[in-house]
N, C-alpha and C positions, 0 to 999 in steps of 0.2 A: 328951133327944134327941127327934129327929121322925122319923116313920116315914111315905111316902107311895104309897100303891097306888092302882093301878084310878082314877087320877083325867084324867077330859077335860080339866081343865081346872082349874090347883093353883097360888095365887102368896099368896105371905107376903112381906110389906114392913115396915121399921123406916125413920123420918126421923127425923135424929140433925143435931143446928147443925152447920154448916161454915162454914171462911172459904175466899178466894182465894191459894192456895197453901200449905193443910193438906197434908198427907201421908196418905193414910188406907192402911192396912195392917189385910186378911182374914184371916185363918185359918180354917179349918171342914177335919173329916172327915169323911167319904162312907163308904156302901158302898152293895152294889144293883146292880141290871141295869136297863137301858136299852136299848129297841129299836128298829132301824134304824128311822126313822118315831116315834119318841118324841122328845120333848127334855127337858133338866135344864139350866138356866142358871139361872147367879149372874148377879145385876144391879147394878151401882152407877150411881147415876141423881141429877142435882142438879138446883138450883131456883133461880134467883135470889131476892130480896123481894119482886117483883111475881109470881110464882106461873108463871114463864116456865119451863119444862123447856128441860134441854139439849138440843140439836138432835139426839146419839146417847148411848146410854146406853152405859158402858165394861160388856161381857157376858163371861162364860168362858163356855163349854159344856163339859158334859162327854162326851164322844162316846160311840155306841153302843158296849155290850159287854158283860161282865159284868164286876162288882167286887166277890166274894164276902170278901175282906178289905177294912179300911177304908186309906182312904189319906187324903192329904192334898190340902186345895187352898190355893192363898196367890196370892194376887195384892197391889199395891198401885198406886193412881189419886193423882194429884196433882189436887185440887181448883182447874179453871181459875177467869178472871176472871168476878166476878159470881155468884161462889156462895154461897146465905146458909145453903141444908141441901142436905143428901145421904142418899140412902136406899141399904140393903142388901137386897135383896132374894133370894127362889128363885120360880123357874116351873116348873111342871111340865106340859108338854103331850102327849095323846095316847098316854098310857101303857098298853102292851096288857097282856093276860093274861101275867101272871109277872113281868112288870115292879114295880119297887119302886125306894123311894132311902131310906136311914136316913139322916141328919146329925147331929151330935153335934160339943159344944167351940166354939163358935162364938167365935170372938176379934177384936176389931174395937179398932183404936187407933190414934189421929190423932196428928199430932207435925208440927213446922215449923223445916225446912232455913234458918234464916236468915243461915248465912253469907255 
């Protein structure tokens, strides 16, 4: 697991091969508080071959509050045209006194709808 406090300014990235029309499916559990004026966002961000980022990166946030049990998050991004990787990322910005995010389980699996 990760545990993340007191940080101005907090971001862990993985790039992982992708094609154009992968399936890519997150999983990860959370817990932790978050304060109005903090942020905790997931990032999914691609790249073509010539090192070109996608014009927006597909984000979750997880809104202010408190999450003293863990819960779940899951999204899943269809990898558009011209992607040759994709990264998973977390940010963590502006996190006051008391603030925190743990993570744990992180599940990441690609698959392609080709019917």
């Amino acid at each position: 697991g990760l545990r993340v406090e007191g940080a101005t300014y907090f971001s862990l990235f993985q790039w992982l091969p992708g094609e154009p029309g992968d399936q890519v499916d997150f999983r990860l559990r959370f817990r932790g508080k978050v304060s109005v004026g903090s942020r905790f966002v997931i990032t999914i961000q691609g790249m073509n071959r010539q090192g070109k980022l996608w014009a927006s990166a597909r984000e979750a946030e997880v809104p202010p509050g408190e999450y003293p049990e863990w819960r779940v998050l899951a999204r899943q991004v269809e990898l558009p045209e011209d992607t040759a990787w994709y990264s998973i990322g977390f940010r963590f910005n502006q996190q006051m006194p008391g603030d925190y995010m743990e993570l744990d389980d992180l599940q990441v699996s690609t698959w392609r709808d080709d019917a």
